[in-house]
C-alpha positions in Angstrom: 102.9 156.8 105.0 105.9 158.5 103.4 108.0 155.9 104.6 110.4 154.6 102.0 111.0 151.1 101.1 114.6 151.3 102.6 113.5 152.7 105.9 111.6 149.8 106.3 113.6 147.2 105.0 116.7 148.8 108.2 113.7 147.9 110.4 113.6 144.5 110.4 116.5 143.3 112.6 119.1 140.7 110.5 118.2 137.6 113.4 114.7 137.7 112.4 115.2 138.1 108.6 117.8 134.9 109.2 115.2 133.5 111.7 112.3 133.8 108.9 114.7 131.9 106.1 115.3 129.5 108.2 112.3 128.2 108.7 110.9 128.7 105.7 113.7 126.7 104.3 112.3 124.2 107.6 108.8 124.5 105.9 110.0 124.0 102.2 112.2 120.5 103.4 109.1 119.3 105.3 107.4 119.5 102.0 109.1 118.0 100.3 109.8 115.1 102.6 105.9 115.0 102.8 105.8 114.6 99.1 102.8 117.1 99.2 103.6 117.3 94.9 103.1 114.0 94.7 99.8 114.1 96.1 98.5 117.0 94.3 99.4 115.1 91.4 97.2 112.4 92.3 94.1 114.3 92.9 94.3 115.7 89.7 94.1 112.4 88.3 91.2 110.8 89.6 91.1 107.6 87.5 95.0 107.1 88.6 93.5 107.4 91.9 90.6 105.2 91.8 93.1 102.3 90.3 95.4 102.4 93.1 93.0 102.6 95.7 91.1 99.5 93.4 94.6 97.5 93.6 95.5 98.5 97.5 91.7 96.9 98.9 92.5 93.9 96.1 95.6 93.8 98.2 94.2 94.0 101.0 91.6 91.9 100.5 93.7 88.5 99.6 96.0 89.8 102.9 92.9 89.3 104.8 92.3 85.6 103.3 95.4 84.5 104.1 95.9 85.7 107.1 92.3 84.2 108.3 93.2 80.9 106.4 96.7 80.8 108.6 95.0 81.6 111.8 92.5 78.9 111.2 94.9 76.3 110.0 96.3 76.9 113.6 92.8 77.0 115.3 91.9 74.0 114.1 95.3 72.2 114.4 95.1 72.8 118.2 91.5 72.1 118.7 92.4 68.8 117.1 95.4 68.3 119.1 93.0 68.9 122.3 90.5 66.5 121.0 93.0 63.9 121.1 93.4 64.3 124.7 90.6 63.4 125.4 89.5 65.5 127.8 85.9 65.9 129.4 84.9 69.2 128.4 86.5 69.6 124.9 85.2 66.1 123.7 81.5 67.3 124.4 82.0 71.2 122.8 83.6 68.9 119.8 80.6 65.8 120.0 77.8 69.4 120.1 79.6 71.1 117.3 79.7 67.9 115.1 75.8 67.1 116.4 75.1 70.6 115.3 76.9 70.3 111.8 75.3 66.7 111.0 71.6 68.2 111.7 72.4 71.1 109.9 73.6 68.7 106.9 70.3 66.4 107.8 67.9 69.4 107.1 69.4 70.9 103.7 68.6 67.5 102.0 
């Protein structure tokens, strides 16, 4: 328990001091890349956070209509293109999804 501060200090070899700055400089650049500041900022500031999160599912949101409406477009455009073919099997799916619509259409009057 006498030890003095010096005696301990000799202890501790110079690789494993340089090894221990090392990576703490490691663990001070990942940090730092991870913009861990940043976030703590963020939290801190709950309305901030509530507004970007409101603007990223907006974003999201309109993504998701557009995408849907492009992927239909291309649906349809096909399914119309293999209804002009006239083949046996599409023309009645097409003829039982138009029988469905109209009766559908019939019964909401």
């Amino acid at each position: 328990m006498g030890e003095r501060v010096d005696d301990v200090g000799e202890r501790i070899s110079a690789g494993l001091l340089q090894t221990l700055l090392s990576k703490a400089e490691h663990l001070a650049l990942a940090l730092e890349k991870a913009s861990i500041a940043e976030y703590i900022e963020l939290y801190r500031r709950p309305k901030r956070l509530l507004f970007l999160n409101f603007l990223a599912g907006i974003a999201r949101g309109f993504g998701l209509a557009i995408g849907f409406t492009v992927v239909g477009a291309f649906f349809l455009y096909g399914l119309g293109k293999l209804a002009s073919w006239n083949l046996p099997v599409v023309g009645e799916f097409i003829a039982e999804i138009t029988r469905i619509v109209q009766n559908e259409l019939a019964g909401r009057r």
